[in-house]
Structure formats: structure tokens, C-alpha cells
C-alpha positions in Angstrom: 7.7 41.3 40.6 4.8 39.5 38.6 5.5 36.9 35.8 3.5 36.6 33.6 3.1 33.0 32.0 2.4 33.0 28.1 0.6 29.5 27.4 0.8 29.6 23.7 3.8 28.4 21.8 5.6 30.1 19.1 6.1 28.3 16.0 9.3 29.6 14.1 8.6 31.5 11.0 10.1 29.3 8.4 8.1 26.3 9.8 5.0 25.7 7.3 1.6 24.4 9.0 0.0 21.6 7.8 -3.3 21.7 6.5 -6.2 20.3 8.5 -9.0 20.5 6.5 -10.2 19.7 3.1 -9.5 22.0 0.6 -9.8 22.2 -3.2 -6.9 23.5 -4.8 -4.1 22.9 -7.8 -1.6 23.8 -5.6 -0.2 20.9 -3.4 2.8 19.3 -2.1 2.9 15.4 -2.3 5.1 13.9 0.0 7.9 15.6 -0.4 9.2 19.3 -1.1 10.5 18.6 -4.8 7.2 17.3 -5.7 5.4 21.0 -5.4 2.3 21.0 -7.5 1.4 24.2 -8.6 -0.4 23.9 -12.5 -3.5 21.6 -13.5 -1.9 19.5 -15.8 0.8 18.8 -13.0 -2.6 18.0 -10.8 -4.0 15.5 -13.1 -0.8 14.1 -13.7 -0.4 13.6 -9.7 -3.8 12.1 -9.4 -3.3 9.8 -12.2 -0.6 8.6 -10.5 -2.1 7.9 -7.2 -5.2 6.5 -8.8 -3.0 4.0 -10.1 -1.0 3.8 -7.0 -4.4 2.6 -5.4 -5.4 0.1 -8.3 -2.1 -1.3 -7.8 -2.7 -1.7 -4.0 -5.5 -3.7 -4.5 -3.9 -5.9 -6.9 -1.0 -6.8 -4.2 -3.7 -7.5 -2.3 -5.1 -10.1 -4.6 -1.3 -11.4 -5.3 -0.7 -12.0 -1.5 -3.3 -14.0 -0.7 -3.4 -15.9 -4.6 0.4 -16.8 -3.4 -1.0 -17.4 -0.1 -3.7 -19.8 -1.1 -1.1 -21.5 -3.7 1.0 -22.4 -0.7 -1.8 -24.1 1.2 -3.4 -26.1 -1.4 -0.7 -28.9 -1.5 -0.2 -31.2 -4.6 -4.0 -30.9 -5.4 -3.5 -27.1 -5.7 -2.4 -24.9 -8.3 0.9 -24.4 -9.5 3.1 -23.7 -6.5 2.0 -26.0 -4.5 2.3 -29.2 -7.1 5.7 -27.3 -6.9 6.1 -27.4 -3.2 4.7 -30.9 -3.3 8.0 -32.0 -5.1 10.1 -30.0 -3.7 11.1 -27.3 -6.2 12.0 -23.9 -5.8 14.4 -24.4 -3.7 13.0 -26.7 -0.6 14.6 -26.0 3.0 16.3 -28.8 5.0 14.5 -31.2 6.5 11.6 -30.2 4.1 10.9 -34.3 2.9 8.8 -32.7 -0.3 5.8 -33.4 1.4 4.5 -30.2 0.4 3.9 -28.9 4.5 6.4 -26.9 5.0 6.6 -23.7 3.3 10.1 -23.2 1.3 12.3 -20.3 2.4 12.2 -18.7 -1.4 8.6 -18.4 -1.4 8.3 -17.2 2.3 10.8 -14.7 1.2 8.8 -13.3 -1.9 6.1 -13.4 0.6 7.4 -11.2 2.9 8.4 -8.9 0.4 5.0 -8.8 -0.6 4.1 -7.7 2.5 6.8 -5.1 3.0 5.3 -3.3 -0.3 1.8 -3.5 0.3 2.9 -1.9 4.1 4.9 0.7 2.3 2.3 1.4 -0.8 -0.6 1.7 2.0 1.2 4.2 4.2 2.2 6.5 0.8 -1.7 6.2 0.1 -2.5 7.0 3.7 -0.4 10.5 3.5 -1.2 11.4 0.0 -4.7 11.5 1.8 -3.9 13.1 4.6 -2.7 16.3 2.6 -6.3 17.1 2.1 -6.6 18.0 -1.1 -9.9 16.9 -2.2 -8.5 16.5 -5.5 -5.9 13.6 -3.9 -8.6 12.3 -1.7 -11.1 11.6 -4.8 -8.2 9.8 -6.9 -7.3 7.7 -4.2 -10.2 6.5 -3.6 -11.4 5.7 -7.2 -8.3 3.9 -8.1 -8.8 2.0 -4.8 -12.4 1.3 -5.9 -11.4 0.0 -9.5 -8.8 -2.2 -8.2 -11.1 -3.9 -5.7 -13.5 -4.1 -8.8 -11.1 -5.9 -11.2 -8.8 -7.8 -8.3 -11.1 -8.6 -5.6 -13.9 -10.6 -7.8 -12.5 -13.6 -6.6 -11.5 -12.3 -3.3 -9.6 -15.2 -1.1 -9.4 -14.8 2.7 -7.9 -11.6 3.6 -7.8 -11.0 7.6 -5.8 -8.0 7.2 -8.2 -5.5 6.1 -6.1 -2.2 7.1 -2.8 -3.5 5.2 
């Protein structure tokens, strides 16, 4: 009796493949199944929305490190950290109101910050990686102009993929 081995895999017939390559189309689905793009004014709705998306990136960029650099200046700084300096906004234990320890209410804000710069850079990221050249192109100029208008006065970001 001979088996024979069959090396490629089925894929069920209700499973959709995704697409690998660029393509230029007004049909697309963004994210998720309810958001099914099939008309041009839905298109350039959708990439108006992402190139604002990516402007908006950008300028939580800039926020995070103006925050950041707030923090560190100390009572010669800028507003929150003439703040810090005397305690305000809410000063942990132990915090003397010297101004070096960073509050618990700003750290918080902080990392929220964070959290929705990771979460807006990973929608951007996907939105991408459907392909559509379309997508692609309004990502990347809303990314562009927000860098243009937010990053003039760019303060020390290490973090350059989030």
C-alpha cells in the first residue's frame, strides 16, 4: 500500500486571504469587517481619517516629550515643573517639594500618553499593512504634516518606532 503525502495545506473556503501586495482599489476593509469600503467617497472619507490619524500621532509625539521636558526642568522650567517645584498636583509621600521626584498624577497622564501613542501607532501600522496604496499614501502624508507642524521644535525623542 503507498501513501501518498500531500504537502500543501487546505485553507477552508470561507477563510478570506489577506492581500500581500500593493494594490489600487476603492474597495477595502479597514480593520475590521463592519468597516467594508466599497464607494469613493467612503475611500476619501477613510483616508481622511487616517491622514488625520497620523497628524495626530505626531502631535502625541510632541505632547510626550513637551510633558516630558516640563518634568525635568525643575522650578526654572516651564509650567509643570514651577508646579512640581511646590508641590502641586497632587505630590506623593515623601516628595519634600523639591521638585525631583516626579508626582504620581503626572506619571499617570504620562503613561497614558504612552498607552495611546502604542495603540494609535499599531492602528497606523495595520491600516498600512492592508495594502491599499490609497491607505498607504494617506498615512504617510498625514504622518508627514504632523512632523511638519509638531516636530519644529522637536525635544529628545529616543523612541523613534513608538
Amino acid at each position: 500500500m503507498n501513501e501518498s503525502t500531500d504537502t500543501t495545506s487546505e485553507v477552508p473556503t470561507d477563510m478570506m486571504m489577506m492581500q500581500m501586495t500593493f494594490y489600487v482599489s476603492r474597495k477595502v476593509t479597514v480593520l475590521f469587517e463592519v468597516w467594508d469600503v466599497k464607494t469613493v467617497l467612503g475611500l476619501v472619507l477613510t483616508c481622511l481619517f487616517w491622514s488625520v490619524a497620523g497628524f495626530l500621532y505626531q502631535g502625541l509625539k510632541y505632547l510626550r516629550g513637551y510633558v516630558h521636558k516640563q518634568c525635568q526642568c525643575g522650578a526654572e522650567g516651564g509650567l509643570l515643573g514651577k508646579a512640581l517645584s511646590r508641590g502641586e498636583y497632587g505630590a506623593m509621600e515623601g516628595n519634600s517639594g523639591d521638585g525631583n521626584h516626579v508626582n504620581w498624577k503626572l506619571h499617570l497622564f504620562q503613561t497614558f500618553l504612552q498607552m495611546l501613542q502604542t495603540t494609535t501607532s499599531y492602528f497606523l501600522m495595520l491600516v498600512v499593512m492592508t495594502f491599499n496604496v490609497w491607505l498607504f499614501i494617506a498615512v504617510i502624508i498625514g504622518d508627514g504634516i504632523g512632523y511638519l507642524v509638531f516636530q519644529r521644535h522637536s525635544f529628545d525623542n529616543s523612541d523613534h518606532c513608538m
